[in-house]
ZAKESE-178203 format. One record per residue (C-alpha): residue in one letter; x, y, z. Coordinates in pm, whole numbers, plus 50000, padded with zeros to 5 digits. Last residue first. Example, Ala and Ser with C-alpha at 12.3 -4.5 7.8 and 13.67 -1.06 7.14 Angstrom:
<atom resn="S" c1="51367" c2="49894" c3="50714"/>
<atom resn="A" c1="51230" c2="49550" c3="50780"/>
END
This chain:
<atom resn="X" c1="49470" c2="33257" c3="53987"/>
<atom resn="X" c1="49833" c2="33330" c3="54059"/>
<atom resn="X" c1="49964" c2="33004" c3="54250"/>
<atom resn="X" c1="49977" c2="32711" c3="54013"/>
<atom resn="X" c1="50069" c2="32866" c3="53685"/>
<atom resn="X" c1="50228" c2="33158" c3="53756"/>
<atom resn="X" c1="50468" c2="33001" c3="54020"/>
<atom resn="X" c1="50530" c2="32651" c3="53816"/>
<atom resn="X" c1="50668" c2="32889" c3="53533"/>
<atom resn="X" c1="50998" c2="32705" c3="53532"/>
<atom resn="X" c1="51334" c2="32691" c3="53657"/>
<atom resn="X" c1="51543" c2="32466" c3="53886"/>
<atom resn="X" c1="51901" c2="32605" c3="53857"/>
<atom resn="X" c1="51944" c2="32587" c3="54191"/>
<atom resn="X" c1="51999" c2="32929" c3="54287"/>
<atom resn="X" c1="51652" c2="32987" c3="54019"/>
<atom resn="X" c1="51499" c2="32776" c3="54352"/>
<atom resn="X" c1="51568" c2="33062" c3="54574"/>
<atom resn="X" c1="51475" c2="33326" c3="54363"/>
<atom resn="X" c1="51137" c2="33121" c3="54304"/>
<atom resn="X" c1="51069" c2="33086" c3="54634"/>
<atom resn="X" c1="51118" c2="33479" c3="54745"/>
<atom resn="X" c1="50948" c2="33579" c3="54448"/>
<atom resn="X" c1="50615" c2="33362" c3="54540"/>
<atom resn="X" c1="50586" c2="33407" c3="54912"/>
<atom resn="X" c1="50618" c2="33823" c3="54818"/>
<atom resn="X" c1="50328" c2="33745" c3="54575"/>
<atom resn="X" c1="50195" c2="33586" c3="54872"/>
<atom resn="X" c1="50234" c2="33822" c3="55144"/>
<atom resn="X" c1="50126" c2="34136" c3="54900"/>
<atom resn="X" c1="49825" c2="33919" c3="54816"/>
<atom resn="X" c1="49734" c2="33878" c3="55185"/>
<atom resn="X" c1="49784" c2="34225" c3="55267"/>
<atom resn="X" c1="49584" c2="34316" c3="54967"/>
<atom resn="X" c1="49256" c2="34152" c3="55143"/>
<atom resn="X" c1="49364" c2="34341" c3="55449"/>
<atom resn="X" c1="49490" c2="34184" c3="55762"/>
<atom resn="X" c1="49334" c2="34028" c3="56070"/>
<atom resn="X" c1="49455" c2="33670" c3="56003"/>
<atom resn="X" c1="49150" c2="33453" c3="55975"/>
<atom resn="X" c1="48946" c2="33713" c3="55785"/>
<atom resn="X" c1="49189" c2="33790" c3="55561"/>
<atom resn="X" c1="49273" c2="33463" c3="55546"/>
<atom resn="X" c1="48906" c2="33436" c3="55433"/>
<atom resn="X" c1="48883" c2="33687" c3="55218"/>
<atom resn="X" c1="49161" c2="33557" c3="55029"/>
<atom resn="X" c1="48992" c2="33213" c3="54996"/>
<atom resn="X" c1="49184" c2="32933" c3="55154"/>
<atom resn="X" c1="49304" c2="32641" c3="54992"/>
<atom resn="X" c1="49497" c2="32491" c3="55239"/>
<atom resn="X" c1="49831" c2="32423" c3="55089"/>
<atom resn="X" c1="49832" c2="32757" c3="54827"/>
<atom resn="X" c1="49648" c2="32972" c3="55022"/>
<atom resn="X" c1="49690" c2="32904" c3="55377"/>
<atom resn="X" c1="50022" c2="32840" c3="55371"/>
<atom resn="X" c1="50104" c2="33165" c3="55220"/>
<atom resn="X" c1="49915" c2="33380" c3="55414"/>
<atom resn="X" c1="50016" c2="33195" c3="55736"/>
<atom resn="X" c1="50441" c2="33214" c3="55548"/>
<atom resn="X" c1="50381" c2="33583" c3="55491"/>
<atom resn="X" c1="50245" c2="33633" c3="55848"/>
<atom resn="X" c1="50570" c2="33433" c3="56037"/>
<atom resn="X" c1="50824" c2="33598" c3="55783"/>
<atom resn="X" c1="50967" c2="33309" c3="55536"/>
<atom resn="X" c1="51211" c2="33096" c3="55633"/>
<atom resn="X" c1="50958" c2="32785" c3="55725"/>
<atom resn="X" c1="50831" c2="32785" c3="55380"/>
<atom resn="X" c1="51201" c2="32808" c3="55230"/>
<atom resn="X" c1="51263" c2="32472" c3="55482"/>
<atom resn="X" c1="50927" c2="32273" c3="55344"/>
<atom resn="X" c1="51052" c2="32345" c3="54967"/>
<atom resn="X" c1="51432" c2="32233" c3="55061"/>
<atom resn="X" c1="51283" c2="32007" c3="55219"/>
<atom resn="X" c1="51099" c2="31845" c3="54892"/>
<atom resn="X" c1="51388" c2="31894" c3="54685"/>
<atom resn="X" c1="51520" c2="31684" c3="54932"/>
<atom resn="X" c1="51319" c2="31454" c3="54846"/>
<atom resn="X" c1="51339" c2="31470" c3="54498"/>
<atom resn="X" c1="51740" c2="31497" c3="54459"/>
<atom resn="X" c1="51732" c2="31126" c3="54348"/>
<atom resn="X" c1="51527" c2="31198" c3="54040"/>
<atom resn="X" c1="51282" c2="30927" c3="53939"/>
<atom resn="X" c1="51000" c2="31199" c3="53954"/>
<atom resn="X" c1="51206" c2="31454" c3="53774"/>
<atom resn="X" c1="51248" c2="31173" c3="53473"/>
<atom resn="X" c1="50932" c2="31254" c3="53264"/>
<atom resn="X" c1="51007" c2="31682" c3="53339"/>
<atom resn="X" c1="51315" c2="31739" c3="53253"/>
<atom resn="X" c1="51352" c2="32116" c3="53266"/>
<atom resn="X" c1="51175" c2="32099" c3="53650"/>
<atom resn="X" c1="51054" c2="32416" c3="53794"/>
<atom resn="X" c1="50698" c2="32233" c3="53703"/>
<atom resn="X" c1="50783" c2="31921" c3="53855"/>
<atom resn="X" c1="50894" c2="32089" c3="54171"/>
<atom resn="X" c1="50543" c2="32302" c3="54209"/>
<atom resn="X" c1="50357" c2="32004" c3="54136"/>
<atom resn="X" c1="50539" c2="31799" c3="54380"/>
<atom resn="X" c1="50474" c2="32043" c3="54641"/>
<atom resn="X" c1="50149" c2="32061" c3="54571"/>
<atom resn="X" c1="50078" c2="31715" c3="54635"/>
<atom resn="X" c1="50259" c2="31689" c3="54970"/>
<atom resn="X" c1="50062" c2="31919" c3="55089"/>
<atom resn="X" c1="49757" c2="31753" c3="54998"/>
<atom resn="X" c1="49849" c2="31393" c3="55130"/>
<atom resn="X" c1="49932" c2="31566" c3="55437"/>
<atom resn="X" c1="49648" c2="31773" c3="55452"/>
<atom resn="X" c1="49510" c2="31408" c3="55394"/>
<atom resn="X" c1="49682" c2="31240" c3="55701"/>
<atom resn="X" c1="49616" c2="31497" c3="55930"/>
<atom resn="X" c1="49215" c2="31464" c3="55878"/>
<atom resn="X" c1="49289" c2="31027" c3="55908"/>
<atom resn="X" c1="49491" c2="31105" c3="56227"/>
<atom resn="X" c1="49149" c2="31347" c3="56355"/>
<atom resn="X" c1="48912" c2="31105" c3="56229"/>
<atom resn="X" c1="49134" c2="30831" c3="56479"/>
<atom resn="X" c1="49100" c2="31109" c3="56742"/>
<atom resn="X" c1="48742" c2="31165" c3="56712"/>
<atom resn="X" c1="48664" c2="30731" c3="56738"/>
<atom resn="X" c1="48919" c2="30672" c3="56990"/>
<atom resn="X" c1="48710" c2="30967" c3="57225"/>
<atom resn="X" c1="48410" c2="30830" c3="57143"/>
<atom resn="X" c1="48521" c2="30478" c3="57250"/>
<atom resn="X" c1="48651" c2="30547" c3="57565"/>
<atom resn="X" c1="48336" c2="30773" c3="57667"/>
<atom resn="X" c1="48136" c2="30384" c3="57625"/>
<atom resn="X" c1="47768" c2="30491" c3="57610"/>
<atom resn="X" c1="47564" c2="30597" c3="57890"/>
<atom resn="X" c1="47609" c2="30897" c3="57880"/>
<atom resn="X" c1="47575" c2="31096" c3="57529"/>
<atom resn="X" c1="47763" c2="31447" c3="57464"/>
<atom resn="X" c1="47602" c2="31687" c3="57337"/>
<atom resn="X" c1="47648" c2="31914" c3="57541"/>
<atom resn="X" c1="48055" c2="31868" c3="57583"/>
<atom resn="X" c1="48050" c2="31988" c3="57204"/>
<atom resn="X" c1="48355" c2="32220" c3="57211"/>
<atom resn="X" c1="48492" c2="32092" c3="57476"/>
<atom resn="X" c1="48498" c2="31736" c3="57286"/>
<atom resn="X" c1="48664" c2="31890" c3="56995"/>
<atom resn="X" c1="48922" c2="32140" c3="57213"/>
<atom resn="X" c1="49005" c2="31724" c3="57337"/>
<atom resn="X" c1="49035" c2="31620" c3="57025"/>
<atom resn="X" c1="49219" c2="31895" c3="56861"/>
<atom resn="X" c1="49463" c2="31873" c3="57192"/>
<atom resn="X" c1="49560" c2="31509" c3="57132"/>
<atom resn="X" c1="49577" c2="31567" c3="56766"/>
<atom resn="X" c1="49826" c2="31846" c3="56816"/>
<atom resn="X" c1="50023" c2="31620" c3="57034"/>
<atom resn="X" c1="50048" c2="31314" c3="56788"/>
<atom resn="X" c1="50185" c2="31572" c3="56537"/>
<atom resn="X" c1="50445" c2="31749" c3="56737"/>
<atom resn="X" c1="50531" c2="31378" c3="56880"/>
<atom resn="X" c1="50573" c2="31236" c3="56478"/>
<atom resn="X" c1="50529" c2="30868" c3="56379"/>
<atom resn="X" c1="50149" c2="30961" c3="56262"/>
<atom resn="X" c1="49989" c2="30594" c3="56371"/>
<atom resn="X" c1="50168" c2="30462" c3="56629"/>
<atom resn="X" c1="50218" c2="30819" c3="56776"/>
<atom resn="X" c1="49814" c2="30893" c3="56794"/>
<atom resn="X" c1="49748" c2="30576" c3="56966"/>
<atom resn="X" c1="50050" c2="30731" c3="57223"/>
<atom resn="X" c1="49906" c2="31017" c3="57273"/>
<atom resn="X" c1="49538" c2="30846" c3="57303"/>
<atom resn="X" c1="49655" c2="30674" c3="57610"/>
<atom resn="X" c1="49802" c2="30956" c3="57736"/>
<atom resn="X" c1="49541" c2="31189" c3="57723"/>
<atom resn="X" c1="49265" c2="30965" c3="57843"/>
<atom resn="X" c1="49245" c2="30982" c3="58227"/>
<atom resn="X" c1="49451" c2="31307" c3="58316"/>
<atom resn="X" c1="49233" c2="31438" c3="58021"/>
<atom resn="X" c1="48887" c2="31325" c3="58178"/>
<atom resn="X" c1="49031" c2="31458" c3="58513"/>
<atom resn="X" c1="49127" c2="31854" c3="58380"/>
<atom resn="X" c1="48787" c2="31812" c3="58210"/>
<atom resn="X" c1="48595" c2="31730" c3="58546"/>
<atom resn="X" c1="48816" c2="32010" c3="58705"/>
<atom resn="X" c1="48699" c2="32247" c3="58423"/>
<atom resn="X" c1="48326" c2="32163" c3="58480"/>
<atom resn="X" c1="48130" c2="32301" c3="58171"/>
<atom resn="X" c1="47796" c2="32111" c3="58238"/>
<atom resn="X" c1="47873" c2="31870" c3="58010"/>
<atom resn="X" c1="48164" c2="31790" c3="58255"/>
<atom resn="X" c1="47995" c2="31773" c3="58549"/>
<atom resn="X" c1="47771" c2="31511" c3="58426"/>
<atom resn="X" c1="48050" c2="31316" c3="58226"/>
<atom resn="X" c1="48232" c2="31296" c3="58573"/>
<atom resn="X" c1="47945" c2="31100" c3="58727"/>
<atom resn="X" c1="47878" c2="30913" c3="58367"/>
<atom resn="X" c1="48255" c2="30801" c3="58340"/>
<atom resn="X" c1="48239" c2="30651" c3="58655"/>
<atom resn="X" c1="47955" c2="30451" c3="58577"/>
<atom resn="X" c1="48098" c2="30364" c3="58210"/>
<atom resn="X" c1="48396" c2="30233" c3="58422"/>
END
């Protein structure tokens, strides 16, 4: 196969979209479905199917023959799961320490058996919110983004993107006043 691979490899580095189009009828599946064991989601095993292959576009040059394709292309995806897997980790983070901090009682809001779906409740405001508001937003407080840079990212003013997130910010914490969660967690975590 590594034969194979190297004819179509050779077309491919030089920016053959047929060769591409075959590599991914070859290896998409396959790696779909790695991608599935691991992250239990379809949304999620398909955006690391299509990060790995904009990846390998991305750096067709460089790209070694000789060597098993197979394996490179395992290798990017499974740094790709472990990459979802701590913006997970990190989202999931925050959202705890925004929770705990709306929380009145904070040593037992951990063992509290609303948690979870305090945590939705979080992930479902998010989702609410007005499609640039919830990039500015996201991209701040989950992702860690400079405001220049979601400027940047986003096309909009520097106090675009704090007018989104303060906005972000009011809209959550009416929302989670309605359930009588209250706190500072806002000021604390978000306005720096």
């Amino acid at each position: 196969m590594i034969t194979n691979d190297n004819k179509l490899l050779k077309k491919f580095k030089k920016g053959d979209h047929e060769s591409f189009e075959k590599i991914f009828n070859l290896y998409s599946k396959s790696m779909f479905r790695f991608s599935l064991r691991y992250l239990g989601s379809k949304e999620a095993a398909e955006d690391v199917v299509q990060e790995v292959f904009l990846k390998i576009w991305n750096n067709r040059k460089e790209i070694k023959l000789g060597t098993s394709f197979k394996s490179y292309l395992f290798t990017i995806t499974l740094n790709s799961i472990r990459k979802h897997f701590n913006k997970l980790s990190r989202s999931n983070e925050l959202k705890h320490d925004i929770l705990y901090d709306f929380s009145n009682n904070k040593p037992i809001f951990d063992d509290h058996p609303g948690y979870q779906e305090l945590l939705d409740k979080l992930d479902d405001l998010i989702k609410q919110m007005p499609e640039k508001r919830k990039e500015a937003f996201v991209k701040k407080k989950i992702e860690g983004k400079s405001l220049k840079e979601i400027s940047e990212e986003l096309g909009i003013s520097t106090k675009t993107v704090e007018y989104h997130i303060t906005e972000a910010m009011k809209f959550l914490k009416t929302e989670f006043d309605k359930l009588r969660i209250h706190g500072m967690v806002f000021f604390h975590l978000f306005i720096q």
